[in-house]
N, C-alpha and C positions, 0 to 999 in steps of 0.2 A: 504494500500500500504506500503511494507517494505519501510525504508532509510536506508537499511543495502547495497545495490549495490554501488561499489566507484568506479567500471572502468566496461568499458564494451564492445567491438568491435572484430573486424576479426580478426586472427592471419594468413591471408594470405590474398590472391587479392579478392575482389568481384567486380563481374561486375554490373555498373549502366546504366540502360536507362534511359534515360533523354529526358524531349520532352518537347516544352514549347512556338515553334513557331508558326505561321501564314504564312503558311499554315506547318500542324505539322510536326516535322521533329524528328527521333528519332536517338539522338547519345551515344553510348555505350561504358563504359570506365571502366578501371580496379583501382581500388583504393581498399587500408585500409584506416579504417575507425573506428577511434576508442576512446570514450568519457571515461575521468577520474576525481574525484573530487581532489582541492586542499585540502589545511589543513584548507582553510577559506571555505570547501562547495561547494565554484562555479568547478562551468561545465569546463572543456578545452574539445572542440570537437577540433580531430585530423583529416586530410587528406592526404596521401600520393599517391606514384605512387608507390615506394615502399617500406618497413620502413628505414627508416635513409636517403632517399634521394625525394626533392622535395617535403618536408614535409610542410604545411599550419596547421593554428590552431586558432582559437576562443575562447576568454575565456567569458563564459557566465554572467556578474553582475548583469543581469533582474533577479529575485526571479522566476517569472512567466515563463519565458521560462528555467530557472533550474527544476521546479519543473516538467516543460513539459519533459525534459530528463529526468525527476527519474521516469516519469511513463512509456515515451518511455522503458527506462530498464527493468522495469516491462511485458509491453509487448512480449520483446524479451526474457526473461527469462520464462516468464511463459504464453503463448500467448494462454492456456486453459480457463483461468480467464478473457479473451476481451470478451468471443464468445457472448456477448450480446449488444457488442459495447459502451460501455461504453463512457461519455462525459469528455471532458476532462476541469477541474476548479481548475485553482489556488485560495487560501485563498489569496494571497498579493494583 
């Protein structure tokens, strides 16, 4: 797996469905969506409605869930190389 990926997301709206209730209910929503590294490594996952306004963000300090966005990146960049489904194991 590269750690050459330092940012990675939408440059416009993507719609998510989202469903997660009892009895299931699906609600769909437009957001960017878009993970970058600081200069210390960690994760900032972004969310917006749309860039520059009603913008949310998480900065990642679990190694383990970092390492889980550098593979996610991977994924999205090169999603030829999953096709065997690969597991997914942090070293930390």
């Amino acid at each position: 797996m590269s750690s050459g990926i330092q940012t990675f997301g939408s440059s416009g709206a993507v719609v998510f469905r989202v469903e997660g209730n009892v009895p299931p209910q699906a609600v769909s929503m437009c957001r960017e969506l878009w993970f970058d590294r600081d200069i210390n490594g960690q994760w900032l996952v972004c969310a917006a409605r749309q860039r520059g306004a009603d913008v949310g963000a998480i900065v990642v300090t679990d190694p383990r869930v970092g390492d889980f966005i550098a593979m996610l990146a991977e994924l999205v960049a090169h999603p030829d190389q999953f096709t065997d489904e690969p597991r997914f194991h942090s070293p930390h």
